[in-house]
Every structure is written in structure tokens, then in C-alpha cells.
C-alpha positions in Angstrom: 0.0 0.0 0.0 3.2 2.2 -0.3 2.8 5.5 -1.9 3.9 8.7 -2.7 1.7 10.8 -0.9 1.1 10.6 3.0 -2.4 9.6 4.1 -3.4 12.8 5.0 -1.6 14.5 2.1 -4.1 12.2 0.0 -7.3 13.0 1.9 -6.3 16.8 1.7 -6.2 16.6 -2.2 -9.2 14.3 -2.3 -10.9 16.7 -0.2 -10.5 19.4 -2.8 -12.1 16.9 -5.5 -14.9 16.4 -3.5 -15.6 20.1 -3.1 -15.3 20.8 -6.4 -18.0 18.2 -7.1 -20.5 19.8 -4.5 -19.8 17.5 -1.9 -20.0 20.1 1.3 -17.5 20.9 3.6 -19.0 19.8 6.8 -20.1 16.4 5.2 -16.9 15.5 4.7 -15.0 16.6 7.3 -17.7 14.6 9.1 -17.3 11.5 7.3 -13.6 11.8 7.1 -13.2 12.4 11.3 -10.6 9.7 12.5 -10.3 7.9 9.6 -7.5 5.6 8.8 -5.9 2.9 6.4 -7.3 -0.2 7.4 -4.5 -3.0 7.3 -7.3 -5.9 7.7 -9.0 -4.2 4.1 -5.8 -4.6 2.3 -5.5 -8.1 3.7 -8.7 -9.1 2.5 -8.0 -7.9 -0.8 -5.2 -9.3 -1.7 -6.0 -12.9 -0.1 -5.9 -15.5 -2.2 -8.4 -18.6 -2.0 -6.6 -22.0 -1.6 -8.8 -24.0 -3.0 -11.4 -23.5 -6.2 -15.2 -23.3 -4.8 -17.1 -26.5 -6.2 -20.7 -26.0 -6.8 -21.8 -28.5 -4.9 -20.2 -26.3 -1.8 -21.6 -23.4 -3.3 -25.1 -24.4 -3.4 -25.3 -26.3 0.1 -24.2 -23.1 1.6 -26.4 -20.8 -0.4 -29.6 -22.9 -0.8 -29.6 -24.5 3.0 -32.7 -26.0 4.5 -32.4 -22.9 7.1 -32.5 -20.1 4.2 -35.2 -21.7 2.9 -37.2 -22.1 5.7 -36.3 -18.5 6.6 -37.1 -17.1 3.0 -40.6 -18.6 3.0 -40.8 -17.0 6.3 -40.0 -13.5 5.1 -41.8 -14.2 2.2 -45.2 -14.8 4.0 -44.5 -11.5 6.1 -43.8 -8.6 3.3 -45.8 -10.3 0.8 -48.2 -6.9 0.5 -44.9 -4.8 0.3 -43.5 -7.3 -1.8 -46.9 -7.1 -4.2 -46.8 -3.2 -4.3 -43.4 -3.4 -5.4 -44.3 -6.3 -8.4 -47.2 -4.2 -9.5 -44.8 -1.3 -9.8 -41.5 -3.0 -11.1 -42.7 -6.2 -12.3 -39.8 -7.6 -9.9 -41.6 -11.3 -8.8 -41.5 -11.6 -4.7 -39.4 -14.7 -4.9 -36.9 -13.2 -6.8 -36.2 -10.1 -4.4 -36.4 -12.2 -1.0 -33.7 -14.8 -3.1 -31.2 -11.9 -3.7 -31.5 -10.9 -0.4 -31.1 -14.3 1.4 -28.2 -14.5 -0.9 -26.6 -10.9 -0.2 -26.5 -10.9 3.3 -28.9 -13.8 4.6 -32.1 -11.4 4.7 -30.0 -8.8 6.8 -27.9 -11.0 9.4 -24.7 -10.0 7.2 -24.1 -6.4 6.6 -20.7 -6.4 7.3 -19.2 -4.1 10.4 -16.8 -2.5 8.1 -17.5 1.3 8.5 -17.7 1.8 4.6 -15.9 5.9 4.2 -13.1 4.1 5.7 -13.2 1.0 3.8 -13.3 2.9 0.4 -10.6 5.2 1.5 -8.3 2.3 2.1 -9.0 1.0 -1.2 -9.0 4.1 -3.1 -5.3 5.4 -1.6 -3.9 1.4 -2.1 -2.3 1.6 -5.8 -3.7 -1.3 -6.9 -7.6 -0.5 -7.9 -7.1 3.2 -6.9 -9.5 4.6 -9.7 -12.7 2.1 -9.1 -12.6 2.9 -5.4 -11.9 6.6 -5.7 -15.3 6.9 -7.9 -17.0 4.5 -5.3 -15.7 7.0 -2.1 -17.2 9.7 -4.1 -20.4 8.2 -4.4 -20.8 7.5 -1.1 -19.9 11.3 0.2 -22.7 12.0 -2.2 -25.3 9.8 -0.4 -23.9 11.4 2.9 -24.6 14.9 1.6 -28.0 14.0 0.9 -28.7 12.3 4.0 -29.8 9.6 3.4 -27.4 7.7 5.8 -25.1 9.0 8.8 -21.7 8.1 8.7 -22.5 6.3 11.8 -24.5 3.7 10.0 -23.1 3.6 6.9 -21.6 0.2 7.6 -21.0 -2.6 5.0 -18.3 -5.2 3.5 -14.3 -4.6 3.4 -14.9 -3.5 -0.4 -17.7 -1.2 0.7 -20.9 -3.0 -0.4 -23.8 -1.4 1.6 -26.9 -2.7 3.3 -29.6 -5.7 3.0 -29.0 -5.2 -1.1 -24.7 -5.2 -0.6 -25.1 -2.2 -3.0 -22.0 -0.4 -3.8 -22.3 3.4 -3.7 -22.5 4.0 -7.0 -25.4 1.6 -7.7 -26.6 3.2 -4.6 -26.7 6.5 -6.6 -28.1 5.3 -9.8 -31.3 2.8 -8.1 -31.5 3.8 -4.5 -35.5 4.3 -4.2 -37.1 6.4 -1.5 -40.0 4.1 -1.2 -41.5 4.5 1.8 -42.0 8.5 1.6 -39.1 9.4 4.8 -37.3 11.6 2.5 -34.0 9.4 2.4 -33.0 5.8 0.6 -32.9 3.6 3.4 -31.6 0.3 2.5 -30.0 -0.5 6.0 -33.6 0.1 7.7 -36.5 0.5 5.6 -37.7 -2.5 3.9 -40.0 -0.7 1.6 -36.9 1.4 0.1 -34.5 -2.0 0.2 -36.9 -4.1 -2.1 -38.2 -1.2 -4.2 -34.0 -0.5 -4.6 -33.6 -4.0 -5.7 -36.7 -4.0 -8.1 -35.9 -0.7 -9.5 -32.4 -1.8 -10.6 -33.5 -5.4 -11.8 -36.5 -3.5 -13.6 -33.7 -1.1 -15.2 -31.9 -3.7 -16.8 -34.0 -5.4 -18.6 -35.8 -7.6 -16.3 -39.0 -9.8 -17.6 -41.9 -9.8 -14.8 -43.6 -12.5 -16.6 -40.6 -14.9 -17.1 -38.6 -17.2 -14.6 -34.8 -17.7 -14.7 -33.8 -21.3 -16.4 -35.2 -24.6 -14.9 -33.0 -27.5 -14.4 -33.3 -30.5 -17.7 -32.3 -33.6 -18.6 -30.2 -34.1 -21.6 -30.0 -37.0 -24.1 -27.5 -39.2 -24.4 -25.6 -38.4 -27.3 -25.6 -34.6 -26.6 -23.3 -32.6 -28.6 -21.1 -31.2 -25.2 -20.0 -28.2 -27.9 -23.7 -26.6 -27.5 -22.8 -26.3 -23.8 -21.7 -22.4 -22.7 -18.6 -22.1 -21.0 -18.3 -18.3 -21.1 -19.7 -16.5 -17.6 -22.3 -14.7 -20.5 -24.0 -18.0 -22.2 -22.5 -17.7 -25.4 -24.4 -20.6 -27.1 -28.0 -19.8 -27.4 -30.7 -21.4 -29.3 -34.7 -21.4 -28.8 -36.5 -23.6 -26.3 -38.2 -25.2 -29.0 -34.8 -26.2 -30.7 -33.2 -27.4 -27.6 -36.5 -29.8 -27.6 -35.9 -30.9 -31.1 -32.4 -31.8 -30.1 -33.7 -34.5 -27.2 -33.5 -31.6 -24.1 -36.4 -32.8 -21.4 -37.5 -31.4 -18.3 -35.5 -32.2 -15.2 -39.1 -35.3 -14.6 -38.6 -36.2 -17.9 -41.7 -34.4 -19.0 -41.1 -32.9 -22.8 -40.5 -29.4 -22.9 -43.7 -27.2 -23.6 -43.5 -25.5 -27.2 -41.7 -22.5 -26.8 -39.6 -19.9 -29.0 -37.9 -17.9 -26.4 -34.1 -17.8 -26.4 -32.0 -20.3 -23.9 -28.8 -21.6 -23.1 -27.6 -25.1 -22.0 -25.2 -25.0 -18.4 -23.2 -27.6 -17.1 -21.7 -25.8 -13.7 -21.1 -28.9 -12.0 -19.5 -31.1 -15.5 -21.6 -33.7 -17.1 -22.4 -36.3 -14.1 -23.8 -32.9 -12.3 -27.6 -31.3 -12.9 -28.1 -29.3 -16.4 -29.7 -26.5 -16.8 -31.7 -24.4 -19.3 -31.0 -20.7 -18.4 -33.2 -18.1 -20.4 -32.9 -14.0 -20.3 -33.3 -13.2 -16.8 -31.0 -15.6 -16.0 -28.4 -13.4 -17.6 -30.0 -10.5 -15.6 -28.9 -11.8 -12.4 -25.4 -12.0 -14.3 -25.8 -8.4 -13.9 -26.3 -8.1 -10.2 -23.0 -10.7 -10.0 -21.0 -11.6 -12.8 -21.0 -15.4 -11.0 -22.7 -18.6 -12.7 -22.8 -20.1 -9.4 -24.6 -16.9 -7.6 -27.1 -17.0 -11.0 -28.0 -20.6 -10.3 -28.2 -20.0 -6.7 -30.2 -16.8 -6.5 -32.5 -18.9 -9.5 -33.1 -22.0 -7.7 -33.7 -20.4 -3.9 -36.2 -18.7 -5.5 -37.8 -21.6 -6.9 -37.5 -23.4 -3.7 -39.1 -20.0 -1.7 -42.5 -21.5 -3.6 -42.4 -24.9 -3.6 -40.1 -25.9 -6.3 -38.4 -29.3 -6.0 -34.6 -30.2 -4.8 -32.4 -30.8 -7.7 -32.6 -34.5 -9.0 -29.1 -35.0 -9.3 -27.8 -35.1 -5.9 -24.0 -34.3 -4.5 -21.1 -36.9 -5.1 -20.9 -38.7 -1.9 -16.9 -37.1 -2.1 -17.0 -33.8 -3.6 -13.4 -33.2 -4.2 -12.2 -29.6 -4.7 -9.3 -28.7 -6.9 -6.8 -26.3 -5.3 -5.5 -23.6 -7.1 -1.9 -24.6 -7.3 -4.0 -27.9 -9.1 -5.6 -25.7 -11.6 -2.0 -23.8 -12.1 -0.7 -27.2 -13.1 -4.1 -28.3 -15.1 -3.2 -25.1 -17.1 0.6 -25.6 -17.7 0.2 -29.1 -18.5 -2.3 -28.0 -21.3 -0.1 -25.6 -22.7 2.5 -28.2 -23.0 0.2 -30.4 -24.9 -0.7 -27.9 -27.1 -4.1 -26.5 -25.5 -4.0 -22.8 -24.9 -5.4 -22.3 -21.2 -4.0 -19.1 -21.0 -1.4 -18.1 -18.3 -0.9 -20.0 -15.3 -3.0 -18.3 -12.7 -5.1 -21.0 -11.0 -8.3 -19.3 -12.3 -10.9 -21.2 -14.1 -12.0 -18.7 -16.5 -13.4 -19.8 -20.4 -9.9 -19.3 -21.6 -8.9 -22.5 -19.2 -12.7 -24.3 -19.8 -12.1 -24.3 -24.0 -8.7 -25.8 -23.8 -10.2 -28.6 -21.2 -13.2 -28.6 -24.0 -10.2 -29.6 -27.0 -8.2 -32.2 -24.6 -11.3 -33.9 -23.8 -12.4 -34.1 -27.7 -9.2 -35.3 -28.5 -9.0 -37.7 -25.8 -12.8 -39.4 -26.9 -14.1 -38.1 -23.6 -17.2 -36.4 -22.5 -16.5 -32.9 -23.5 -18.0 -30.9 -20.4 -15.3 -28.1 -19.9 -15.3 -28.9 -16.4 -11.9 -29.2 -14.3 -11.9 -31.8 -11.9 -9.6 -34.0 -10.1 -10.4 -37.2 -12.5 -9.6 -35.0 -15.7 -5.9 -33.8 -13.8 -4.6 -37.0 -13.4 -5.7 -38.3 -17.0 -3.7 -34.9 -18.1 -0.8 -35.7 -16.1 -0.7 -39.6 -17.8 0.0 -37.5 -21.0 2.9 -35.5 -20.0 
């Protein structure tokens, strides 16, 4: 975190930004009062995991018996607020209590990080300086206007804020004053935290009369090529193609005629559930650029009203690649000829197409996943 500038060199500079940009005096000498790099934020963000995160983790932690329980709960109680805000959004109820079980289990989760300080570790830190200097500037806005104290405006090491874990500038740009106090409330005021979350699923494109994806069952000699590996589902056809090519429901049941636009997902490989994702799917992409969040936020919701357990269940050992495994999954590609991209333990679509060519070449299923099975048939090669 060395730099230049001394701390308080920095925030004296900064200060004259923020004046210049209409951010008054007293708000941020307020909001600046005692603050100082936090070591434990520059920790967090440079941390690296050990081990990849399998789905199957994924989901058992994000789609638990408890948040279910607990969503249907919470569902039952702000259903009326929760209708007011469909009938003005066309955001579906399920859908706005599954984001927030997933954000911060329906409010047990802020985060205790006080977020002016957070964003003004972040921001003097070299390494994402720019991103986090815009985001400290949108949050001395929403201090100017009130609609928090600096007090309370508490929130994740990277700054995300409230029930919603909105970051200050999507703060700024969907924040909704929905219950009439004169301020955007989305640490308190439940009307303003799920009229926030419709107004910014509405903005983008959400479709109040659609669901997410559903989970299928594919035929046997599916062509694995028509499966999207990018995070965006780059293969897309119509329902009513997917059909013609043997795709059934999850029960078996034949798909129901259909000419809206879907993509076939694998997140778990081939001898894990399938799924046919359609355009709000991709909307949820939006809110986190994550396949596994997508899934998760799609199938808690489904769950919140009675939707069934996936049929294909967890491997009895659900073994985790580490990321000094995926390092070495990537160089021994390269060496065979697969471009993976550089060696940086990330599984990213770079890394997922060369697994796609070594496992056509090699006459096995060709599911783009990583796992500890494909390594060691890798390492027999080289």
C-alpha cells in the first residue's frame, strides 16, 4: 500500500475533489473524522483462496434448508410490500427475497466495516485506486444528501452497503425512496430496500412474466459443444430447438413449445444437474457476474415457492481442486498444445475451451469442467 503521498496529504487533495463536485464541507469533514488505512482491508484484498469453490459447496451453503425455511418465512410477512413493489417493477416476490437471502442472509450479514473508511483504504492502495476513488465519491454524495449518517453507513471490506450489498455508486443510480421518509434507506426501511432492488432489476431489462432457467435432462448423445462455458452463455438457441435436439424437463416431461431464447449449463460437468438458463438468468449475471450466484439466486427462489430439490444429488466425495492444481491443469495443457491461458489458477473460459479440446481429442465427455479425474488423466499425457 506504499505510496507517494502521505495519508493525510491524499485525503487533503481528495478533499478538494470532492468540493469541487459539490460534496460540502462539513459532510466530509464529518465523514472523514478519525479515519484511517485499514490494514485488515488490504488483507482481505489481496488474499488468495486455496482451493477452487465446487458447486456443490456453493449451493449447500447458499440454498440450505435454514434459508429456505427463513425465506418462505419472510416471504409470507412482506408479501403486501412485496406485491406493491411487483405491481410497480414487475420484480416477482421470490426473486427479491432470493437476492437478499443471498446478499446478506435477509440482513444478518451487513458487514461491520464502517464503509468511508473501507473505500478510502481502497482508493489510496495503488492497486484498484480509480474504481474505489469513484465509489468514495459516491458514497460522500449519499452522505450529503442524508440519506445515511456516517455512523451507520456500515458494509463489506470493499464497501458493499446494506440488506441489497449495494456499492455506492449503484446506490446512486437505483436507491429508491420508497416509503416517503425523504431518504433511501436500505440499511432500515424494507419498503426502500426491495423497491432499490426492483428498481435496478426493472432497469436492466428484467422480464416480470418470465422465470430464470429450470434444471433438464439431456439426451445421451448430446453434442457437449452446444454447452456455454463463457460466464455470459454464449451458445443460445430457442427452447423449441433445444427440444428438437432430445432436451427434457428435469421429470422427464417434454419441454412445452416455446420460441424464447435459452442456453444449455453444465456448472457442475456432465455427471452434475443441467440446466436451461433463459434471459433473466443473464440478468442476475448483472447483479454478479458469478454462474454459481445466478443458479443460486434462480433456484432459492424456486425453492421459496415450492419448487423441487435438484434431482441430481451431491457426489458422496465432492473433491475440490486447489488452485496450485488448476496452475498445473493449465501448464500441462499448454505443454500439450491446448492454450489455457497463463498459469494463474483461475478457471475462467480461456482454461474451460482448452479442457473442452483435450477432452475431444482424448474421446471423452467434452464438459469443460476441471476436476480431479480429468488432472490425473492430463498428467498420464505429459
Amino acid at each position: 500500500m506504499q505510496r507517494d503521498l502521505s495519508f493525510e496529504r491524499w485525503v487533503a487533495e481528495l478533499r478538494e475533489d470532492a468540493l469541487r463536485e459539490g460534496i460540502s464541507a462539513q459532510t466530509f469533514d464529518r465523514a472523514f473524522d478519525r479515519v484511517t488505512p485499514l490494514e485488515r482491508v488490504i488483507e482481505l484484498d489481496r488474499s488468495q483462496p486455496e482451493f477452487t469453490l465446487s458447486f456443490w459447496r456453493y449451493m449447500s451453503n447458499a440454498v440450505s434448508d435454514q434459508r429456505i425455511e427463513e425465506g418462505r418465512r419472510l416471504l409470507q410477512r412482506h408479501r403486501p410490500l412485496l406485491q406493491d413493489v411487483e405491481q410497480r417493477y414487475g420484480v416477482q416476490p421470490r426473486f427479491l427475497v432470493a437476492f437478499w437471502g443471498l446478499e446478506t442472509n435477509y440482513g444478518a450479514t451487513f458487514g461491520s466495516f464502517p464503509v468511508i473508511s473501507a473505500l478510502a483504504t481502497l482508493a489510496y492502495d495503488e492497486r484498484r485506486s480509480a474504481f474505489f476513488r469513484e465509489e468514495l465519491m459516491h458514497a460522500l454524495h449519499i452522505l450529503d444528501s442524508r440519506d445515511i449518517s456516517p455512523e451507520r453507513m456500515e458494509g463489506s471490506w470493499a464497501g458493499a452497503m446494506g440488506h441489497l450489498q449495494f456499492m455506492p455508486s449503484t446506490f446512486t443510480a437505483y436507491a429508491t425512496d420508497a416509503d416517503g421518509d425523504g431518504r433511501r434507506d436500505i440499511w432500515g426501511s424494507m419498503p426502500d430496500v426491495f423497491a432499490s432492488a426492483a428498481n435496478f432489476l426493472s432497469s436492466i431489462g428484467w422480464r416480470g412474466d418470465e422465470t430464470w432457467g429450470q434444471e433438464v435432462r439431456l439426451p445421451a448423445d448430446f453434442d457437449w459443444n452446444l454447452v456455454s462455458i463463457e460466464t455470459m452463455p454464449e451458445t443460445r438457441k430457442t427452447i423449441d430447438e433445444w427440444k428438437t435436439l432430445g432436451i427434457r424437463g428435469a421429470d422427464g416431461a417434454t419441454l412445452p413449445s416455446d420460441d424464447r431464447e435459452a442456453a444449455v449449463l453444465l456448472p457442475a460437468g456432465h455427471e452434475g444437474p443441467a440446466f436451461l438458463v433463459y434471459h433473466n438468468y443473464t440478468r442476475i449475471l448483472q447483479w454478479n457476474r458469478s454462474i454459481f450466484y445466478a443458479i443460486a439466486v434462480g433456484h432459492l427462489a424456486d425453492r421459496l415457492v415450492g419448487g423441487p430439490e435438484l434431482t441430481v444429488s451431491a457426489p458422496e466425495e465432492d473433491i475440490r481442486l486447489s488452485v496450485d492444481q488448476v496452475e498445473e491443469m493449465q501448464t500441462r495443457l499448454g505443454r500439450l498444445g491446448f492454450d489455457a491461458g497463463p498459469a494463474d489458477g483461475r478457471v475462467g473460459p480461456m482454461t474451460r475451451s482448452a479442457i473442452r479440446e483435450y477432452q475431444e481429442s482424448r474421446g471423452i465427455p467434452a464438459d469443460a469442467f476441471p476436476s480431479m479425474k480429468l488432472l490425473q488423466h492430463i498428467r498420464d499425457q505429459n
